[in-house]
Biopython code that builds the backbone (N, CA, C, O; Angstrom):
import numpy as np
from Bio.PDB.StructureBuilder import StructureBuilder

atoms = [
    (1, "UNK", "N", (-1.101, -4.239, 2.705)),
    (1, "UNK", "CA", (-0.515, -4.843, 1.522)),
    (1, "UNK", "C", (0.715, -5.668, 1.894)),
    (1, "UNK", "O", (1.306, -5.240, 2.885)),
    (2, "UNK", "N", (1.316, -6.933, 1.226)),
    (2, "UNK", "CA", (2.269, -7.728, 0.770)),
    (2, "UNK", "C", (1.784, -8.349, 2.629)),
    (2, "UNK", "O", (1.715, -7.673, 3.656)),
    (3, "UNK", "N", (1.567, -9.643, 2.456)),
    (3, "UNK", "CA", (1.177, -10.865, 3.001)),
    (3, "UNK", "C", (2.766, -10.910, 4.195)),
    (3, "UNK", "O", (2.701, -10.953, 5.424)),
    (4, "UNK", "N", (3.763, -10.887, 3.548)),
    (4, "UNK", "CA", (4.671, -11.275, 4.324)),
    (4, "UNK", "C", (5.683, -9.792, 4.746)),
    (4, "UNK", "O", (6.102, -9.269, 5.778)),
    (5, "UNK", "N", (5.767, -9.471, 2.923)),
    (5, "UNK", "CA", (6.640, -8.345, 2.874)),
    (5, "UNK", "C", (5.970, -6.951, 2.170)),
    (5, "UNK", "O", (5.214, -6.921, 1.198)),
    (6, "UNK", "N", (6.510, -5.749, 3.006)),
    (6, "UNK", "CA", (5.950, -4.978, 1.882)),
    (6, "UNK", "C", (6.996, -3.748, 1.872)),
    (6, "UNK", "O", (7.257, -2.918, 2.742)),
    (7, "UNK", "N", (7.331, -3.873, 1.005)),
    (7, "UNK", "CA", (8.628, -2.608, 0.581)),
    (7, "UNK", "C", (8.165, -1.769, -0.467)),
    (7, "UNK", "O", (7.737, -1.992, -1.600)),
    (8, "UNK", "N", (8.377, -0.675, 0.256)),
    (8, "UNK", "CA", (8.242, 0.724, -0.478)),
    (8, "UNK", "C", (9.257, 2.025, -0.480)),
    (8, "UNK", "O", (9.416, 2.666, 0.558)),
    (9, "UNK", "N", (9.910, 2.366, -1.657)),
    (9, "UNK", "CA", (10.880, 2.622, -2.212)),
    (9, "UNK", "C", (12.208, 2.115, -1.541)),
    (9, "UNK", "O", (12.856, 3.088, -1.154)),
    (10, "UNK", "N", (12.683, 1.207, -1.338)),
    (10, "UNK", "CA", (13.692, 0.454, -0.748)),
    (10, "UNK", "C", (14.217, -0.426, -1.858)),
    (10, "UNK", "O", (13.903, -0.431, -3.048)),
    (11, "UNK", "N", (15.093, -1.174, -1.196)),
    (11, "UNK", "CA", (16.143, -2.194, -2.385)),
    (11, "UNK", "C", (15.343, -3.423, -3.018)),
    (11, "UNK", "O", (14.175, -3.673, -3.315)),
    (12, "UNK", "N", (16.432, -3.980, -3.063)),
    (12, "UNK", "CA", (15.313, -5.397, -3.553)),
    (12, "UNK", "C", (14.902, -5.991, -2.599)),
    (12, "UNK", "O", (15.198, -5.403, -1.559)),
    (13, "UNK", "N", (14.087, -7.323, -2.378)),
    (13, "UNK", "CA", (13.335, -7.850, -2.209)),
    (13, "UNK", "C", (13.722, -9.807, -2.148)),
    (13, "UNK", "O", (13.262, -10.381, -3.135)),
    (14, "UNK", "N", (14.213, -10.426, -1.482)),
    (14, "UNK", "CA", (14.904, -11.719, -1.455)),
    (14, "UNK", "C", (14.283, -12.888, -0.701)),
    (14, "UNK", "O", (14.877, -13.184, 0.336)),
    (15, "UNK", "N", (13.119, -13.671, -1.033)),
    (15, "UNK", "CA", (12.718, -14.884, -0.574)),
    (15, "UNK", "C", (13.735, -15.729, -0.695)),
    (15, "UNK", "O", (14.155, -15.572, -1.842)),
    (16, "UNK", "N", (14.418, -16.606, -0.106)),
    (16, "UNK", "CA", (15.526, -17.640, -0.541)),
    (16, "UNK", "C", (15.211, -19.164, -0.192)),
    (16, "UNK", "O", (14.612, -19.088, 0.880)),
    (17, "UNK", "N", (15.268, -19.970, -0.403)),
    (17, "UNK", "CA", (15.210, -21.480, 0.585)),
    (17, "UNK", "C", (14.023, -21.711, 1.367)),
    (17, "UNK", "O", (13.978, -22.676, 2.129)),
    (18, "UNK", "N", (12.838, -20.733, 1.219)),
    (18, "UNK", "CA", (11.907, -20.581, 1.980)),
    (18, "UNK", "C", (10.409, -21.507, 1.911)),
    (18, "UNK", "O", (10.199, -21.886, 0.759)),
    (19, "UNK", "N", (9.446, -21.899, 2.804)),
    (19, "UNK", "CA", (7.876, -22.248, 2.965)),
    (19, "UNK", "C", (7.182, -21.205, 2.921)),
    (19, "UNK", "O", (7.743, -20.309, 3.552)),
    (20, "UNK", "N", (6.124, -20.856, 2.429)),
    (20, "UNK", "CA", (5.329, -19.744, 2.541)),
    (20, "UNK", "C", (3.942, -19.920, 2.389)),
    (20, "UNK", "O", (3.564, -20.133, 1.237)),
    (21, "UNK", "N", (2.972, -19.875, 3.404)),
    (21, "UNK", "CA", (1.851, -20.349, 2.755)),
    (21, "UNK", "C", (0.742, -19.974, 3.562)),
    (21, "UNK", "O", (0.882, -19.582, 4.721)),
    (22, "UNK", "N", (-0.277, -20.073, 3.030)),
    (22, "UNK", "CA", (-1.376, -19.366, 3.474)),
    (22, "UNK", "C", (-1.696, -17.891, 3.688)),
    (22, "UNK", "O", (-2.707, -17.390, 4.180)),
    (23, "UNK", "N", (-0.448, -17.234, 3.135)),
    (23, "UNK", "CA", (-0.756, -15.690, 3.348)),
    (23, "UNK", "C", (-2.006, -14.976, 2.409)),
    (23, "UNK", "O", (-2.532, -15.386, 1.374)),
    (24, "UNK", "N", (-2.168, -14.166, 2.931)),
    (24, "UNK", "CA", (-3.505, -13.142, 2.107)),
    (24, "UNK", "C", (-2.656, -11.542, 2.126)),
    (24, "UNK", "O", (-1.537, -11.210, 2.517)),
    (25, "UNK", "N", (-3.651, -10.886, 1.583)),
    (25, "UNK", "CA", (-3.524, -9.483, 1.800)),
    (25, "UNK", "C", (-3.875, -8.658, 0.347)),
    (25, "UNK", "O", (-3.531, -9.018, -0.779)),
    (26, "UNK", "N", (-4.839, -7.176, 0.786)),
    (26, "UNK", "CA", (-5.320, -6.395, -0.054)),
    (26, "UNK", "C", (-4.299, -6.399, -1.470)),
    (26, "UNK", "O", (-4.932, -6.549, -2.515)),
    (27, "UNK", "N", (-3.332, -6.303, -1.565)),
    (27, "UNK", "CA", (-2.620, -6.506, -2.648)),
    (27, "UNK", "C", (-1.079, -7.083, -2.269)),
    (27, "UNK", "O", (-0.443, -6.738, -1.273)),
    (28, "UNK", "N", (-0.596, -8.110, -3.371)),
    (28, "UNK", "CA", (0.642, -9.316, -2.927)),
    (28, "UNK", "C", (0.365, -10.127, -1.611)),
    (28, "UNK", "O", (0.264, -9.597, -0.505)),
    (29, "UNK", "N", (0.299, -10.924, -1.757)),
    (29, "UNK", "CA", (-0.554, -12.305, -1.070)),
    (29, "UNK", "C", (1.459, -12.664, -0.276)),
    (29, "UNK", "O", (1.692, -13.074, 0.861)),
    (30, "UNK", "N", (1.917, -12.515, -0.749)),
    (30, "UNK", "CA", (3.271, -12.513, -0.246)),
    (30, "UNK", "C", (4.160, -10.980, -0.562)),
    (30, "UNK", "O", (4.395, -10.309, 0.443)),
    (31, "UNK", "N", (4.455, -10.644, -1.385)),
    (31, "UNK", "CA", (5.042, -9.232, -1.505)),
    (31, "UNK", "C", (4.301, -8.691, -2.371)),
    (31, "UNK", "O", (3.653, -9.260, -3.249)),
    (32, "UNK", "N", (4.411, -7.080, -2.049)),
    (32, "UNK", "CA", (4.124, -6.005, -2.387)),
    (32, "UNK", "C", (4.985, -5.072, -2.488)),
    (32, "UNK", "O", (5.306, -4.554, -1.419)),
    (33, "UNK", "N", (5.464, -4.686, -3.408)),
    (33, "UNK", "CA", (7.068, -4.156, -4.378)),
    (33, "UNK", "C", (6.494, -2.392, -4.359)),
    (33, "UNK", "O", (5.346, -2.499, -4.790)),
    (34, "UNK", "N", (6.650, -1.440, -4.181)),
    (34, "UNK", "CA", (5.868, 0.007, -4.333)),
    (34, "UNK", "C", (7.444, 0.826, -4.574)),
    (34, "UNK", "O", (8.235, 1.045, -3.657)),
    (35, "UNK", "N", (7.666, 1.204, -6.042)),
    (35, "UNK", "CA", (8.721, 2.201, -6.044)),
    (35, "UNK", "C", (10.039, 1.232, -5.688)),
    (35, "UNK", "O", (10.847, 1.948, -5.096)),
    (36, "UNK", "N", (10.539, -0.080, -5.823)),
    (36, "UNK", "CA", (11.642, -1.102, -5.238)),
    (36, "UNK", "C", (12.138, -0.944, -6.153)),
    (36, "UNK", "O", (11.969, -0.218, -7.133)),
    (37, "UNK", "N", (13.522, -2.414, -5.541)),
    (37, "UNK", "CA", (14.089, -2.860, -6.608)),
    (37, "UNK", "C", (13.560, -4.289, -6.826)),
    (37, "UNK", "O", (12.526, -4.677, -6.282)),
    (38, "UNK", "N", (14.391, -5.146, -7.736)),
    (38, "UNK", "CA", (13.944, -6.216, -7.634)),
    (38, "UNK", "C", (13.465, -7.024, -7.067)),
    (38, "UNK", "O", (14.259, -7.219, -6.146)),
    (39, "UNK", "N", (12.429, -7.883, -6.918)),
    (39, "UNK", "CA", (11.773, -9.220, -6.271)),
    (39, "UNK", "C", (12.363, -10.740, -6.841)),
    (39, "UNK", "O", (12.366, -11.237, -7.968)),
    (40, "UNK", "N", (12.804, -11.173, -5.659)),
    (40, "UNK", "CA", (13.038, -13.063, -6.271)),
    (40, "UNK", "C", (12.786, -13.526, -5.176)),
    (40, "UNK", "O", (12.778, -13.121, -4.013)),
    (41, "UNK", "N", (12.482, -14.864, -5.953)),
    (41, "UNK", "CA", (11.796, -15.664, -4.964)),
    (41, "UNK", "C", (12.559, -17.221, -5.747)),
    (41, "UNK", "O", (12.446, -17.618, -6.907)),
    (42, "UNK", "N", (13.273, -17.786, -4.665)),
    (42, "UNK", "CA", (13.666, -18.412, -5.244)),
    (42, "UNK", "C", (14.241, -19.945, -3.916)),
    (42, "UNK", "O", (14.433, -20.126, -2.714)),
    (43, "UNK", "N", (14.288, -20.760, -5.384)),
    (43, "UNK", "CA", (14.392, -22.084, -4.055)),
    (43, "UNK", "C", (13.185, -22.359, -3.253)),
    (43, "UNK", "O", (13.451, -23.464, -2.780)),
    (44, "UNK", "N", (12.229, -22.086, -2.892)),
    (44, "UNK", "CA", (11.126, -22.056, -2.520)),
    (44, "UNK", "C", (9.628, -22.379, -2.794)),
    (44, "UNK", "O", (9.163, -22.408, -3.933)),
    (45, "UNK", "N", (9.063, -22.567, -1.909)),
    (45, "UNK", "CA", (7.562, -23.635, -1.889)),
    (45, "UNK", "C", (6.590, -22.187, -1.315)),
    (45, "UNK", "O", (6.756, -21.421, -0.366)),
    (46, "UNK", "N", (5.449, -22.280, -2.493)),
    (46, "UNK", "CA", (5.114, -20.947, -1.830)),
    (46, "UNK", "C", (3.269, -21.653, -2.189)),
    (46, "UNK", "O", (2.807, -21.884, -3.307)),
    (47, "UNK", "N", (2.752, -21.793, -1.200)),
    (47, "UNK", "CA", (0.692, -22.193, -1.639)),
    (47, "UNK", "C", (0.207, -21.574, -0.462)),
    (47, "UNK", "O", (0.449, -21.423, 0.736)),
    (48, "UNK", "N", (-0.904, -21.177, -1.715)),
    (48, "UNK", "CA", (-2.365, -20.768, -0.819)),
    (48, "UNK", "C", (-2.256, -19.773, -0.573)),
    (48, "UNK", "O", (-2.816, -19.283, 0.408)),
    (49, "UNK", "N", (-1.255, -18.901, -1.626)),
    (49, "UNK", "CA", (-1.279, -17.694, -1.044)),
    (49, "UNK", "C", (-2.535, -16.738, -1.615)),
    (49, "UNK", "O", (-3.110, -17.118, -2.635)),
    (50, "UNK", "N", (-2.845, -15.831, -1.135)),
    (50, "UNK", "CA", (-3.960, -14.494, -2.169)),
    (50, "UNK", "C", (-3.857, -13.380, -1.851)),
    (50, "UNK", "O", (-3.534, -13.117, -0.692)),
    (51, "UNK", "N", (-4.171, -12.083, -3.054)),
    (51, "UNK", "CA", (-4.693, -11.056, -2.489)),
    (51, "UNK", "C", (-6.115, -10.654, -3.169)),
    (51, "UNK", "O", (-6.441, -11.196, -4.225)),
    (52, "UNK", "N", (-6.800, -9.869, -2.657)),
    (52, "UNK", "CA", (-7.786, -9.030, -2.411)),
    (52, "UNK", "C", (-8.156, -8.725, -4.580)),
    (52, "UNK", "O", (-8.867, -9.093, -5.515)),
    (53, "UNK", "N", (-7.095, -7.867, -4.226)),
    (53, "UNK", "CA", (-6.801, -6.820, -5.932)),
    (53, "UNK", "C", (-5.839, -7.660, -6.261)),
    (53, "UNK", "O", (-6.010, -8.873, -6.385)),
    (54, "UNK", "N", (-4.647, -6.999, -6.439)),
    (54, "UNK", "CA", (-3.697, -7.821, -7.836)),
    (54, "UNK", "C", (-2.592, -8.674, -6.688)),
    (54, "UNK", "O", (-2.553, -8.572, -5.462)),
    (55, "UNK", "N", (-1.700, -9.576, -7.667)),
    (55, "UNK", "CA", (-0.610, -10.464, -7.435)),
    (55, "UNK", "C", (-1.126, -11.318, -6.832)),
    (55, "UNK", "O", (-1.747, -10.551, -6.096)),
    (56, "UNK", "N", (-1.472, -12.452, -6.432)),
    (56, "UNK", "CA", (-1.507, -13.659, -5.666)),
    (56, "UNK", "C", (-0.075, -13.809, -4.378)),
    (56, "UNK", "O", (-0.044, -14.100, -3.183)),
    (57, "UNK", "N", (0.749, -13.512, -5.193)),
    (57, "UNK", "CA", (2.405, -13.836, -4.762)),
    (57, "UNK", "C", (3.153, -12.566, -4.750)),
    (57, "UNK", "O", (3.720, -12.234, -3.709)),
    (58, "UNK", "N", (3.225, -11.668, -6.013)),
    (58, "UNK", "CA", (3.503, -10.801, -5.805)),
    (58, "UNK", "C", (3.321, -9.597, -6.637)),
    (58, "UNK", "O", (3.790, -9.543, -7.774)),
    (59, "UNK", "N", (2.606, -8.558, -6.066)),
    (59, "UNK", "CA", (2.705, -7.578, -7.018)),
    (59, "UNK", "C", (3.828, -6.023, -6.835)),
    (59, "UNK", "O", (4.185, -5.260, -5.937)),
    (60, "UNK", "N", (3.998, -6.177, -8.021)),
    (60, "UNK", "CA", (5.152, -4.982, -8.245)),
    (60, "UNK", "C", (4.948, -3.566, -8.973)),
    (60, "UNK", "O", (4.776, -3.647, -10.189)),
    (61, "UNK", "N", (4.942, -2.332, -8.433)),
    (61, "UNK", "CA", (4.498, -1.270, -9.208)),
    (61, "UNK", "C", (5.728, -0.388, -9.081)),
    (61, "UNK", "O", (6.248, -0.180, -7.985)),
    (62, "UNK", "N", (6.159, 0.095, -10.143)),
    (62, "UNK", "CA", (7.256, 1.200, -10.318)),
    (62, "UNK", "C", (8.427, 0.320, -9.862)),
    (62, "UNK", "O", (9.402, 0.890, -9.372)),
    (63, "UNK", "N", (8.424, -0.920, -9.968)),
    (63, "UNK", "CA", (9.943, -1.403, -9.164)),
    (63, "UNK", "C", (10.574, -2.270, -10.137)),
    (63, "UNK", "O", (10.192, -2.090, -11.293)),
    (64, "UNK", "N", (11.431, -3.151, -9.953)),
    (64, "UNK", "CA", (12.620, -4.077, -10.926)),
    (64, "UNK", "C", (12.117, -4.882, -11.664)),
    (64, "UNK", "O", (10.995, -4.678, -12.127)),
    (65, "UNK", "N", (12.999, -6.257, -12.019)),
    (65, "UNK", "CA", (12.174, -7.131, -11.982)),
    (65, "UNK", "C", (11.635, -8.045, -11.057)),
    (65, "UNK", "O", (11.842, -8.037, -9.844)),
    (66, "UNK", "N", (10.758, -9.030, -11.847)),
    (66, "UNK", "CA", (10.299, -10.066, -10.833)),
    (66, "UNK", "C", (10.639, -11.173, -11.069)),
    (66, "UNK", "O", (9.993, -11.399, -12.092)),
    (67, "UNK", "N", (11.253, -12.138, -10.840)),
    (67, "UNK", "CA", (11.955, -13.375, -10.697)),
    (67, "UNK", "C", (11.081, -14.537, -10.072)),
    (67, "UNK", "O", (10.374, -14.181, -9.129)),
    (68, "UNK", "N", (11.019, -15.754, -10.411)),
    (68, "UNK", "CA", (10.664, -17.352, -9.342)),
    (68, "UNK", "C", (11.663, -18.083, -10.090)),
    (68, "UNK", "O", (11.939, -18.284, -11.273)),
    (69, "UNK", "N", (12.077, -18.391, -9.000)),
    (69, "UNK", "CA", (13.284, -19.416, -9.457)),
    (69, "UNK", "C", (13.676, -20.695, -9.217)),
    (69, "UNK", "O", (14.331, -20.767, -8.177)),
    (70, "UNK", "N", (13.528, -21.733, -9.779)),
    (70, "UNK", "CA", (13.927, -23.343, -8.959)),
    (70, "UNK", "C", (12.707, -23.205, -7.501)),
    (70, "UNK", "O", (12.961, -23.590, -6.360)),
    (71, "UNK", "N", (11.296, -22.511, -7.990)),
    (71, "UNK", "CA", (10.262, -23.187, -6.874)),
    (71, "UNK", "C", (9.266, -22.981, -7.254)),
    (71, "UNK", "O", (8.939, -22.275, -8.208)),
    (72, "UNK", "N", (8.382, -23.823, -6.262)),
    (72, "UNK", "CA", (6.870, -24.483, -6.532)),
    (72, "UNK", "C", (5.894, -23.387, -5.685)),
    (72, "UNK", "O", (6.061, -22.984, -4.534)),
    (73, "UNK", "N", (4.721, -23.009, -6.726)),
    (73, "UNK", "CA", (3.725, -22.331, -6.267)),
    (73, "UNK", "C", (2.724, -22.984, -6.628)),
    (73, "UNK", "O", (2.373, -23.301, -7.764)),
    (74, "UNK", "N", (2.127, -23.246, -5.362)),
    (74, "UNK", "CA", (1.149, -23.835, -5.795)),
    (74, "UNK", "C", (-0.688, -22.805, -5.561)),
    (74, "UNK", "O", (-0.499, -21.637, -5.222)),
    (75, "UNK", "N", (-1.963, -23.136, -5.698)),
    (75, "UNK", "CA", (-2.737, -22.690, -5.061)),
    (75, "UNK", "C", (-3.211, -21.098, -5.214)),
    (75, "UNK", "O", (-4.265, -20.629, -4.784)),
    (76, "UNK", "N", (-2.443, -20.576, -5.744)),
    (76, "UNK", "CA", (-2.458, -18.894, -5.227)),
    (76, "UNK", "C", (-3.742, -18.221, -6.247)),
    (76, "UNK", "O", (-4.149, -18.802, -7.253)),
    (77, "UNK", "N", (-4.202, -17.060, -5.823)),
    (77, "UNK", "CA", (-4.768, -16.238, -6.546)),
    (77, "UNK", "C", (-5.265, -14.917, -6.350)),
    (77, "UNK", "O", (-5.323, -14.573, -5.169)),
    (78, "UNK", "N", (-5.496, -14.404, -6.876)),
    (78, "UNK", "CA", (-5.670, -13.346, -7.008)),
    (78, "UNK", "C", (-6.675, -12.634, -7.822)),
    (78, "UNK", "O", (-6.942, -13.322, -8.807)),
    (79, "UNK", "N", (-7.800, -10.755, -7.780)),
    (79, "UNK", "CA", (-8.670, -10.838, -8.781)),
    (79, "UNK", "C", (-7.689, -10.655, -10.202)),
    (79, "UNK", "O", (-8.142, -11.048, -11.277)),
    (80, "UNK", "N", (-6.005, -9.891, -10.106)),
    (80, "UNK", "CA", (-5.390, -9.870, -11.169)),
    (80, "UNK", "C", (-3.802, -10.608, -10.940)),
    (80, "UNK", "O", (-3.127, -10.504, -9.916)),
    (81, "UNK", "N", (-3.444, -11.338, -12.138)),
    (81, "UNK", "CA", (-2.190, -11.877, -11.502)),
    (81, "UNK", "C", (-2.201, -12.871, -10.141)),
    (81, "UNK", "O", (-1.909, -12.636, -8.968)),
    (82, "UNK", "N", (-2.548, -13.771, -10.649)),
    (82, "UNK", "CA", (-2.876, -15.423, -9.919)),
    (82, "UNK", "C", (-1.723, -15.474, -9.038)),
    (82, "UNK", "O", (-1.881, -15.461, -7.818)),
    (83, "UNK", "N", (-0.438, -15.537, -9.637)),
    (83, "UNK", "CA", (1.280, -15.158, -8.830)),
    (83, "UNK", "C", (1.612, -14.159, -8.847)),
    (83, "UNK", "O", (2.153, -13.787, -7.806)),
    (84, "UNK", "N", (1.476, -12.901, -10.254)),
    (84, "UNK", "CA", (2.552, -11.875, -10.084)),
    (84, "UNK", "C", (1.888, -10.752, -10.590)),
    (84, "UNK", "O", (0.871, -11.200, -11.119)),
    (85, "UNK", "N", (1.907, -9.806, -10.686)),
    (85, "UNK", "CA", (1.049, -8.833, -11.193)),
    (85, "UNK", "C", (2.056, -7.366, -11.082)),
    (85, "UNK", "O", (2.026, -6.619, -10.104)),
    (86, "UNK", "N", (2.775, -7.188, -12.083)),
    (86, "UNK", "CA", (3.906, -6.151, -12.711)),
    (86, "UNK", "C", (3.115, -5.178, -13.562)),
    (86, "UNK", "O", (2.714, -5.335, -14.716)),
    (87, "UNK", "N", (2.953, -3.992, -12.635)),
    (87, "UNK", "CA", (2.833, -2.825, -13.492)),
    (87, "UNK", "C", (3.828, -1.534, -13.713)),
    (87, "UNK", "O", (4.304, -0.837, -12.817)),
    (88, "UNK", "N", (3.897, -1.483, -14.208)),
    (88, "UNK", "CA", (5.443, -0.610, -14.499)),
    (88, "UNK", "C", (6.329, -0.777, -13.935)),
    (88, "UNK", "O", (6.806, 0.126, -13.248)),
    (89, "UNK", "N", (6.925, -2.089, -14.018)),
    (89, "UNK", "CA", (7.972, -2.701, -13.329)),
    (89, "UNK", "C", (8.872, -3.106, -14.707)),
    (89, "UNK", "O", (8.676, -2.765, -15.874)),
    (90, "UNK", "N", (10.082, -4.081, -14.051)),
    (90, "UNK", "CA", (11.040, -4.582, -15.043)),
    (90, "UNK", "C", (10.193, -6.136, -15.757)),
    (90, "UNK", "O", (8.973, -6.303, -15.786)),
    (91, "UNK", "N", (10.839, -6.737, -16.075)),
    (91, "UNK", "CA", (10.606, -8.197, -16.682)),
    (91, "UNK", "C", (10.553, -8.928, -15.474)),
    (91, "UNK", "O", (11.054, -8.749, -14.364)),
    (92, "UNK", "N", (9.587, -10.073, -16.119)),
    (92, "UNK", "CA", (8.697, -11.126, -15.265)),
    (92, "UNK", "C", (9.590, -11.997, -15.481)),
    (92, "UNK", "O", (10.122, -11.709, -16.554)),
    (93, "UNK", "N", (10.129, -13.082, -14.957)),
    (93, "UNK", "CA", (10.790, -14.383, -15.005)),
    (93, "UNK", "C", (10.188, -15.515, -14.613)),
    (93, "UNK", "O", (11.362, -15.819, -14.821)),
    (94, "UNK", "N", (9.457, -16.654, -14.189)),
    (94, "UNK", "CA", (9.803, -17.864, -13.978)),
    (94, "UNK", "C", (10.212, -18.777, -15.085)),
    (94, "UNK", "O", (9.923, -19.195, -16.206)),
    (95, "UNK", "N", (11.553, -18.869, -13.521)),
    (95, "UNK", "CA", (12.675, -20.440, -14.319)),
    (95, "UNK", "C", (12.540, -21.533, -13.825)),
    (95, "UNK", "O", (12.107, -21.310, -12.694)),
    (96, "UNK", "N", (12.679, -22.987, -14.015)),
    (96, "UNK", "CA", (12.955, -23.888, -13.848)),
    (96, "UNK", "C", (11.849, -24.160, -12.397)),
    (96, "UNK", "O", (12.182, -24.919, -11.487)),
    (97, "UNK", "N", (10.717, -23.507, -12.402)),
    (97, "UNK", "CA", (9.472, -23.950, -11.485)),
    (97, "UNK", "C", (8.340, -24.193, -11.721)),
    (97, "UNK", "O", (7.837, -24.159, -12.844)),
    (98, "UNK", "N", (7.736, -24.496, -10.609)),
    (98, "UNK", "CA", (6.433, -25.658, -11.165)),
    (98, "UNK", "C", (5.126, -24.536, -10.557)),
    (98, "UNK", "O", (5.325, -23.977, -9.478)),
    (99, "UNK", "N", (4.132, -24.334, -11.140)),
    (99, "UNK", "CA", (3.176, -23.396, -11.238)),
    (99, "UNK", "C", (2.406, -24.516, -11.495)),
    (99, "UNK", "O", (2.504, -25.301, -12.439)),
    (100, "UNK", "N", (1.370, -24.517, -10.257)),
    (100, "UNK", "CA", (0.044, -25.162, -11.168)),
    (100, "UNK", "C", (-1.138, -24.547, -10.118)),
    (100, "UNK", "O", (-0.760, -23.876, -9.157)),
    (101, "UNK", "N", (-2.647, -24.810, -10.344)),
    (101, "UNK", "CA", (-3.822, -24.223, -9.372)),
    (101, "UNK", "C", (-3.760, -23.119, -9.544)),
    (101, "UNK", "O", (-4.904, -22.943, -9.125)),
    (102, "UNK", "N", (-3.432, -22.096, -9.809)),
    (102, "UNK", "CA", (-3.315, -20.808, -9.649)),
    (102, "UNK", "C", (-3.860, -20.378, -10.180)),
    (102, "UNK", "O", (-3.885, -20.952, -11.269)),
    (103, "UNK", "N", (-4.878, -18.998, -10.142)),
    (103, "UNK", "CA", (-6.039, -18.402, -10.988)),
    (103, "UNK", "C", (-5.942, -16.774, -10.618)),
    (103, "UNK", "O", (-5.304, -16.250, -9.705)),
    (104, "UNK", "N", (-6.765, -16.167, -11.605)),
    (104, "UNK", "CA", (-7.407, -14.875, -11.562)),
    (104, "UNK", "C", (-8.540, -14.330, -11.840)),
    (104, "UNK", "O", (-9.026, -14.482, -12.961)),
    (105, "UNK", "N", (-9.175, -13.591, -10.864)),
    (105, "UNK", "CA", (-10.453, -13.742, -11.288)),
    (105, "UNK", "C", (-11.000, -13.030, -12.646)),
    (105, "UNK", "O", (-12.073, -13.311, -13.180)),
    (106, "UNK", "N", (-9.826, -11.801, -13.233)),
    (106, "UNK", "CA", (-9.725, -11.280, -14.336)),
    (106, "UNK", "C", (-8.764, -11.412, -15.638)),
    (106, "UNK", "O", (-8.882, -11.923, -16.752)),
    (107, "UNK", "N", (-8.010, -10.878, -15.119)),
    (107, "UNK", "CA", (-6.819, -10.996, -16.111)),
    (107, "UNK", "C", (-5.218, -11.692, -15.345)),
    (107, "UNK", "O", (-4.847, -11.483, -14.190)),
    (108, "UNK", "N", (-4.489, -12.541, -16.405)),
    (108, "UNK", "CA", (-3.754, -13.162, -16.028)),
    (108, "UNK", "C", (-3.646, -14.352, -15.199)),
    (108, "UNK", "O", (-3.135, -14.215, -14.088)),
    (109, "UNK", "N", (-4.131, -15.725, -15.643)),
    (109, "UNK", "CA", (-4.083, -16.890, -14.055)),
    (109, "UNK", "C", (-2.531, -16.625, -13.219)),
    (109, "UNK", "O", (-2.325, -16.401, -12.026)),
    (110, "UNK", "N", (-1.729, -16.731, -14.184)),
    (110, "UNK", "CA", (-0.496, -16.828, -13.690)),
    (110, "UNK", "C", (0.464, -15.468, -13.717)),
    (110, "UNK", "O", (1.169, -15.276, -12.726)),
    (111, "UNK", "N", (0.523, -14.369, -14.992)),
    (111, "UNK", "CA", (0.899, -13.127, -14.433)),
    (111, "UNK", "C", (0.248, -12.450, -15.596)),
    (111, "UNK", "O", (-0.120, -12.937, -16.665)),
    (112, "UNK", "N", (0.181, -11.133, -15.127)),
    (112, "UNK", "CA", (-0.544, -9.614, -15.195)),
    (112, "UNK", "C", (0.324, -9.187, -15.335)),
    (112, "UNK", "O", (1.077, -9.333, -14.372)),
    (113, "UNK", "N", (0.972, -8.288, -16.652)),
    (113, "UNK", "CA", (1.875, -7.357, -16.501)),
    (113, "UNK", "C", (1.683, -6.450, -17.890)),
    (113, "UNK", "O", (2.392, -5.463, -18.086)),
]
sb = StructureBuilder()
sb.init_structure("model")
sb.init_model(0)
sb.init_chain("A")
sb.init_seg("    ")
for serial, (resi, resn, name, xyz) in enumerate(atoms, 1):
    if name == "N":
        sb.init_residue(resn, " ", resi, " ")
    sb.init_atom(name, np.array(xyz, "f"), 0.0, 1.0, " ", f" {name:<3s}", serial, name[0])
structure = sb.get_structure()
């Protein structure tokens, strides 16, 4: 699980200024949040990412919130939560970013929560 990152019961979670792309993985195509704190992702260019099961980008269970902030996802998907896929987590955010391509093969193109 989590493509790049995968934190389990630990702090938050901080993409910053970052490229990210082409990652996969059984669940969060980029992070995978288990028992955390918050996830952001922010400033950042994130395509082509996927997972398997849920989040495209990122999925979060028992942890904070989830944040995208001032960046572009492009491409991603997932079978739940195309980008984000929050289950008993805090509040979902994207601000001031550009989401487009992104799918699910069930529920949520863009987030599952």
């Amino acid at each position: 699980d989590g493509g790049v990152v995968f934190a389990r019961g630990s702090g938050a979670v901080s993409i910053i200024g970052s490229t990210v792309s082409g990652c996969s993985a059984a669940g969060g195509g980029v992070v995978r949040a288990y028992d955390s704190g918050a996830v952001s992702i922010i400033n950042s260019d994130v395509s082509g990412c996927s997972a398997g099961t849920d989040g495209g980008v990122v999925f979060a269970r028992g942890s904070g919130a989830v944040s995208i902030i001032g960046s572009t996802v492009s491409g991603c998907s997932a079978a739940g939560g195309g980008v984000v896929r929050a289950y008993d987590s805090g509040a979902v955010s994207i601000i001031n970013s550009d989401v487009s391509g992104c799918s699910a093969g069930t529920d949520g193109g863009v987030v599952f929560a």
